[in-house]
C-alpha positions in Angstrom: 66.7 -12.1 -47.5 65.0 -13.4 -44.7 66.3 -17.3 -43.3 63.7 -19.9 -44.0 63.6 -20.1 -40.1 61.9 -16.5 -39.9 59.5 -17.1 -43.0 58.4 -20.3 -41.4 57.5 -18.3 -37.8 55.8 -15.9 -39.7 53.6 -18.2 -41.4 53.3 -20.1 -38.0 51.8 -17.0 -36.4 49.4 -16.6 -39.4 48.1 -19.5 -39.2 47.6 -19.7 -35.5 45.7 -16.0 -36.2 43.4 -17.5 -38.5 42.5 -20.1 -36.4 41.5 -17.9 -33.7 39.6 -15.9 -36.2 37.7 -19.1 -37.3 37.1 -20.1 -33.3 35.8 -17.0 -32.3 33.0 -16.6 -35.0 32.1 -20.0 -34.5 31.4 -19.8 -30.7 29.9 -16.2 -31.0 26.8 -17.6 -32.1 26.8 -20.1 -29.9 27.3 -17.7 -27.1 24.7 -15.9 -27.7 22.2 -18.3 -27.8 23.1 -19.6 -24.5 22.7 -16.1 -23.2 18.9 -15.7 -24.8 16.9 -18.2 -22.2 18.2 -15.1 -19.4 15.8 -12.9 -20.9 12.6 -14.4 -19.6 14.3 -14.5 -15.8 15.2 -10.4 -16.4 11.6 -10.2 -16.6 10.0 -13.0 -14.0 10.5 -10.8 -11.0 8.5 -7.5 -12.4 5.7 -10.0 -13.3 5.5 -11.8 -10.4 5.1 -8.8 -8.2 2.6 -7.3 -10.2 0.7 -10.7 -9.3 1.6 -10.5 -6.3 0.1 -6.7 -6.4 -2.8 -8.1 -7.7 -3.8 -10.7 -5.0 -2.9 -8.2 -2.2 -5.4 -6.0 -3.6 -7.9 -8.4 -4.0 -7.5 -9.6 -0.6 -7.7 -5.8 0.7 -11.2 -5.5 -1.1 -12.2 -9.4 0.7 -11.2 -8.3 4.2 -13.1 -4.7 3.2 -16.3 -6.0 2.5 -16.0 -8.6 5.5 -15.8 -5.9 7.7 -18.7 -4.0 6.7 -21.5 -6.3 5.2 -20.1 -9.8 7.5 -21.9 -9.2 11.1 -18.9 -9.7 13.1 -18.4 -9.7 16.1 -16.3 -6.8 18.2 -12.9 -9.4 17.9 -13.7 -10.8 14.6 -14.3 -7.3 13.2 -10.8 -6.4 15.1 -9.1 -9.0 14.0 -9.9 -8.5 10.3 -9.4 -4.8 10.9 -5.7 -5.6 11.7 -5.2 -7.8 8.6 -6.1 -5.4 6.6 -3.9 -2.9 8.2 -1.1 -5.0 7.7 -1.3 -4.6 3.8 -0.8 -0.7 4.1 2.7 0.2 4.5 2.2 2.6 7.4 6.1 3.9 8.1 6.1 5.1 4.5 2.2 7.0 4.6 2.6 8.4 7.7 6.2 10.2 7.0 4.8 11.7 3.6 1.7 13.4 5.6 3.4 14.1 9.0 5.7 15.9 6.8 8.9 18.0 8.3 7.3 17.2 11.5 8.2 14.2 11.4 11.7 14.7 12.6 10.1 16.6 15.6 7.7 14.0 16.9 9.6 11.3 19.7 9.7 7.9 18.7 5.9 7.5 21.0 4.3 9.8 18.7 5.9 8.5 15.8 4.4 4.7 16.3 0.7 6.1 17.5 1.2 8.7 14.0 1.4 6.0 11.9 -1.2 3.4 13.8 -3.9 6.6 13.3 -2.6 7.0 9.7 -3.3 3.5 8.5 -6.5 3.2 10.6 -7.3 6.2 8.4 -6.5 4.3 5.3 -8.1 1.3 6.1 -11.6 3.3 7.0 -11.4 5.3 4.0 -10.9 1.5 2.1 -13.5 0.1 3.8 -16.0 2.6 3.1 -15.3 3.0 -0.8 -15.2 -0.7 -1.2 -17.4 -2.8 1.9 -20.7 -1.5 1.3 -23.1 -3.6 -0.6 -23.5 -1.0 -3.5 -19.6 -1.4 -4.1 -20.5 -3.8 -7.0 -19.0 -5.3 -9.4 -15.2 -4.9 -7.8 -13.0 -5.6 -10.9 -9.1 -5.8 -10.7 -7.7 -4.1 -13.8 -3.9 -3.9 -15.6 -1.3 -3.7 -13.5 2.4 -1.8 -14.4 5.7 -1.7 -12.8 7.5 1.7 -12.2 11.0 2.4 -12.7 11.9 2.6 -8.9 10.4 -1.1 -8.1 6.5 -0.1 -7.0 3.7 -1.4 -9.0 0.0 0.2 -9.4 -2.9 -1.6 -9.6 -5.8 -0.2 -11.6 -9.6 -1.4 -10.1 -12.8 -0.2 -11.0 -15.6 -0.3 -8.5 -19.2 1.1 -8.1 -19.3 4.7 -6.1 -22.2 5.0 -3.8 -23.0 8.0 -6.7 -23.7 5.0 -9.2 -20.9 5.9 -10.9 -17.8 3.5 -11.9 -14.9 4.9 -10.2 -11.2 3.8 -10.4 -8.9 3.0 -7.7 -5.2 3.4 -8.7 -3.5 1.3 -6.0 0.5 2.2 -5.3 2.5 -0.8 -3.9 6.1 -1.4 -2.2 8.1 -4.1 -1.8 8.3 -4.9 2.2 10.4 -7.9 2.7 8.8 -10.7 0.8 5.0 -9.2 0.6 4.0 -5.8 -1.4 2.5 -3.2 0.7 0.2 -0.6 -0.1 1.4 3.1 -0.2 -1.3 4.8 -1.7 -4.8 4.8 -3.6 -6.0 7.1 -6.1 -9.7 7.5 -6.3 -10.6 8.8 -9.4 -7.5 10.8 -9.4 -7.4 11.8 -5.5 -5.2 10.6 -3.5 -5.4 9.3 -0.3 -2.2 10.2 1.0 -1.8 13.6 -0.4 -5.5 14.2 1.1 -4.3 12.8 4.7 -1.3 15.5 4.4 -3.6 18.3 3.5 -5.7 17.7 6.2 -2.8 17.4 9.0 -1.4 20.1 8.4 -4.3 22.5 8.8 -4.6 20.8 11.7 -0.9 21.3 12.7 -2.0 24.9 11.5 -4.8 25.4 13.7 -3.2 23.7 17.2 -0.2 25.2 17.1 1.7 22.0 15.9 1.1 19.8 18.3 1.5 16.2 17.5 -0.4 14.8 20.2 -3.5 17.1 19.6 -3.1 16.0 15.9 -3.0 12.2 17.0 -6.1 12.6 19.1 -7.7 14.0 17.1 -7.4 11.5 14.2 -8.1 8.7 16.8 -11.3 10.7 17.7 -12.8 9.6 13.9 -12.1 5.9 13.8 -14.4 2.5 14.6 -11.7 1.6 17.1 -10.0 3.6 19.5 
């Protein structure tokens, strides 16, 4: 027979095994409810960049119609030119449509390639969205996608008459959201920049710097 010693471990053990039993599901609730307020700071960051999206947009549209309908002068006009150029995230537009030559082109071309490919941007914004018959400008629903960009959905009035939509595609930069591309009515802006440079590339033998001039040839400021 086992000594009264050994029974008395035994039961000991048990005991101490209930217990623990006991403590856990009595602090697993507990637990989990301290873990629930996390839920709403999983999702603040998403949200607050798709505000963030929002105004950015919102300003692009301001500085837009500033430029075309406000009677600025030369610098003014500049000035607002360049803040609206600083919304466009330029490294990102100009290495999608320069393509595989982007590796080819020096670090000169590279920084006047991207300067002509948002001025592009910016004209093509400002003439969708600054002319007085770009009315009402309404700022839509807004999404995040899985990689961290969010897209704005706008709806303005075409020069046609018709309501048109402008899919806007921004990137984190730092602590701002820049744009990388807009969709009008399903077109976008970027894929039609790559088409166009490269038959140009096609048709000057791949030069860069022909390619660059000639871009800089088709803006208000040169």
């Amino acid at each position: 027979m086992a000594s009264s010693k050994s029974v008395k471990q035994r039961f000991l053990r048990f005991v101490r095994l209930t217990c623990a039993i006991w403590a856990f599901a009595l602090l697993a609730p507990l637990a989990a409810a301290a873990a629930e307020p996390a839920a709403p700071t999983a999702l603040a960051a998403p949200k607050a960049n798709e505000a963030k999206a929002s105004e950015t947009v919102a300003h692009a549209r301001e500085l837009a119609v500033s430029i075309e309908r406000g009677h600025l002068s030369r610098e003014a006009e500049k000035k607002q030119w360049n803040e609206l150029s600083g919304l466009i995230d330029s490294q990102t537009i100009s290495q999608f449509v320069l393509g595989e030559k982007w590796s080819e082109a020096t670090p000169p071309q590279r920084k006047a390639f991207a300067s002509a490919v948002t001025d592009l941007v910016v004209q093509r914004l400002i003439d969708r969205l600054g002319s007085p018959l770009a009315e009402p400008f309404e700022v839509g629903a807004t999404r995040t996608l899985d990689d961290g960009d969010v897209v704005v959905v706008t709806h303005v009035k075409f020069r046609d008459g018709h309501i048109g939509e402008l899919d806007w595609r921004l990137h984190p930069a730092g602590s701002k959201l820049a744009v990388t591309d807009v969709l009008v009515d399903g077109v976008s802006i970027s894929v039609n920049a790559r088409d166009q440079a490269q038959n140009e590339l096609k048709s000057n033998g791949g030069s860069i710097a022909q390619l660059i001039a000639s871009m800089r040839n088709r803006f208000r400021f040169q």
